[in-house]
N, C-alpha and C positions, 0 to 999 in steps of 0.2 A: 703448224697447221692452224687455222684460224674455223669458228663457223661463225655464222651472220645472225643478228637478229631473231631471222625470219625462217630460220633452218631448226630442223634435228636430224642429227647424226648418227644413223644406227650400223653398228659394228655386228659381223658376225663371225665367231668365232668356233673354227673345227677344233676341237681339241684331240682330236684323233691327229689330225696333223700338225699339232703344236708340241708335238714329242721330242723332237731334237732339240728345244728350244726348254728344256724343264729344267735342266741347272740355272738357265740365266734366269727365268721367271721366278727360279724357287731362291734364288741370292737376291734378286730383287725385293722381299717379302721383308716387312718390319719383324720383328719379334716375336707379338703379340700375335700375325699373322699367320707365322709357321706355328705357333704353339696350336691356334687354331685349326689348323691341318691336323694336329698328330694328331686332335678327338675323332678325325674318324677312324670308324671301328675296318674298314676295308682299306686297300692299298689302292684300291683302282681311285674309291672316292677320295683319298687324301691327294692323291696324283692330279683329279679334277679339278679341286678345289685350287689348288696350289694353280696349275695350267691357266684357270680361271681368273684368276686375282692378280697373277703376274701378268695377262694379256693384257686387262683393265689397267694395271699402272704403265706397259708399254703404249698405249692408247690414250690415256691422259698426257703420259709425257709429252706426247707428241702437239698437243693445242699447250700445252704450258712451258713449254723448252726448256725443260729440265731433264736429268735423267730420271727413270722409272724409277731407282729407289729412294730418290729424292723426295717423291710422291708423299702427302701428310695426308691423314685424313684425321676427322671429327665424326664422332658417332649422336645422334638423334638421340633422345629418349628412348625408343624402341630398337636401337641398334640400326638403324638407317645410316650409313656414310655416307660422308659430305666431305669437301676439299676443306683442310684447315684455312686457318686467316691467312698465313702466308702465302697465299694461292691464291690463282685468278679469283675473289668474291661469287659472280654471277653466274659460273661455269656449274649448272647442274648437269646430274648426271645416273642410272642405275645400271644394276648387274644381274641377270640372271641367267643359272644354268643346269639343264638337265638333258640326262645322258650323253652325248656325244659333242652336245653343242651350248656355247653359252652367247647368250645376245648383250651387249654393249648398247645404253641409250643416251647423249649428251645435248642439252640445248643450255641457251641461256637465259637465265634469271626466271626460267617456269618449272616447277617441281613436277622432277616425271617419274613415272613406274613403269619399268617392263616387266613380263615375264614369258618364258619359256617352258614347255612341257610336255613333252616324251609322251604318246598316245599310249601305251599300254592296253592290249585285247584281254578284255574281260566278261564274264555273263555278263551286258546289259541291268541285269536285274541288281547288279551288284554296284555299278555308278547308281542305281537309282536309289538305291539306299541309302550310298554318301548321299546325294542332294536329299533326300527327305531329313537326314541327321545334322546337316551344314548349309544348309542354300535356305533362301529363302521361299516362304508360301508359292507365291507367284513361279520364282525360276523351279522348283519338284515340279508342279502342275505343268508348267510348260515339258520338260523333259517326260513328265509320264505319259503326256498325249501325244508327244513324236514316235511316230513309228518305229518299232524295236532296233531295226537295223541302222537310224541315225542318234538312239539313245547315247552312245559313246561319245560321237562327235560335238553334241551337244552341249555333252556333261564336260568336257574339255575347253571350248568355247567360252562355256561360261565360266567354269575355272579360272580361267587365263585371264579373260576378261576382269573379275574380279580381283584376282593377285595384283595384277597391274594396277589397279584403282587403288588399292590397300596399299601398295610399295611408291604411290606418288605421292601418299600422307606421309610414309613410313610408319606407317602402325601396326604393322606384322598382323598377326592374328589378336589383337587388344582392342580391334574394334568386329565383331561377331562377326562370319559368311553371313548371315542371317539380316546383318543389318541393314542391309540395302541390297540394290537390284538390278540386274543387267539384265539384256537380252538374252536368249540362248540360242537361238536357232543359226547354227554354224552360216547359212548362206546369205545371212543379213549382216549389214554393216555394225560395228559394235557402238552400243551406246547405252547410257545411263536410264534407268525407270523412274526409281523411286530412289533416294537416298534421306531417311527421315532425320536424319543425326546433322547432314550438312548440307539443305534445301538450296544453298547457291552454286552449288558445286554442278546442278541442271546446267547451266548458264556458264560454268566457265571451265570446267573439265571436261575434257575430248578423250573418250575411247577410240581406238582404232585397232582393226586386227594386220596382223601384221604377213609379208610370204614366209613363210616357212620353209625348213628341210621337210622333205618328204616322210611321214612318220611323227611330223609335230604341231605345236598347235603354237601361235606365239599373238600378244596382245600388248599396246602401248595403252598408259593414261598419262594427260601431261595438261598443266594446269592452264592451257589458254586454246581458247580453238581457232584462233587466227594463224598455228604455224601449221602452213601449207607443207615448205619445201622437205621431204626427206631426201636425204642423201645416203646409200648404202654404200659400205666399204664391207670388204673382208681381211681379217685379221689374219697374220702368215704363223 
């Protein structure tokens, strides 16, 4: 499987129907990988994880023509994975997954972040908290003058939004919610405010929000804003 240039490739992955498929994903898994697994403390999430990470190397296999456990990676500073040397160089790529689904993102040679994330019904008044304790001045103030009944959707948006931007540095949470600034308002295109730490990142990192499972919220950042084409696939 090849992609172009001028593509990103976004994989979606049910993990509800990647059940039959969890001995081969979980023999496919390095060492370090299943070890990984056993820290969670539930069975469903150790299942997910594993379902997750094994779909990502049958997914990679498939643009590198190798087998899935053949698959190396290199980890970031902040634990970001990346393809070791002996792998295609320019093939990036992220992973992220919650509840039921994980989303798959690959281009090449521009550092991207996805993220995924499970809407969870809550008081309203209770995302508004997290954003006043985690978000920035700007993104609390926009969520507290949205109408109660879109404070949720909001606060998800710009979650995602932000995860996304923070996992296309891979800086986990080592660079503050706080320190920069997305849009919130769900029914706007996503895109960059303020970011005071990396001023060029206006200019050549593209937010995008992405279609969703019904029930989730899901958000690309990917370092060039010239890639137009997406291509979706669904993972079996």
């Amino acid at each position: 499987m090849q992609i172009c240039d001028e593509s990103i490739d976004l994989w979606t992955i049910p993990l509800s129907n990647a059940g039959d498929r969890f001995q081969e994903h979980e023999q496919s898994l390095s060492t370090d990988e299943r070890q990984r697994a056993t820290r969670f403390r539930s069975a469903k999430d150790r299942r997910h994880f594993t379902l997750a990470r094994g779909s990502l190397r049958s997914i990679l296999s498939q643009y590198l023509g190798t087998q899935a456990e053949a698959v190396r990676f290199s980890y970031g500073t902040h634990g970001k994975p990346r393809l070791a040397n002996t792998h295609e160089p320019s093939l990036e790529f992220n992973l992220s997954h919650s509840g039921e689904y994980a989303l798959c993102a690959l281009t090449k040679s521009h550092p991207i972040g996805i993220d995924i994330e499970k809407i969870r019904t809550a008081d309203p008044n209770y995302y508004l908290r997290l954003a006043t304790r985690f978000f920035s001045r700007k993104e609390f103030e926009a969520i507290s003058a949205a109408p109660e009944h879109e404070r949720t959707l909001f606060f998800f948006a710009c979650w995602t939004r932000k995860e996304a931007y923070l996992k296309r540095h891979g800086l986990g949470l080592h660079l503050p919610l706080s320190g920069f600034t997305v849009n919130v308002d769900s029914s706007e295109s996503a895109h960059l405010i303020d970011t005071p730490w990396r001023p060029e990142d206006l200019m050549i990192t593209r937010l995008q929000d992405l279609p969703a499972p019904r029930g989730y919220r899901t958000a690309l950042a990917v370092a060039s804003p010239q890639l137009k084409n997406l291509r979706h696939y669904t993972s079996s």
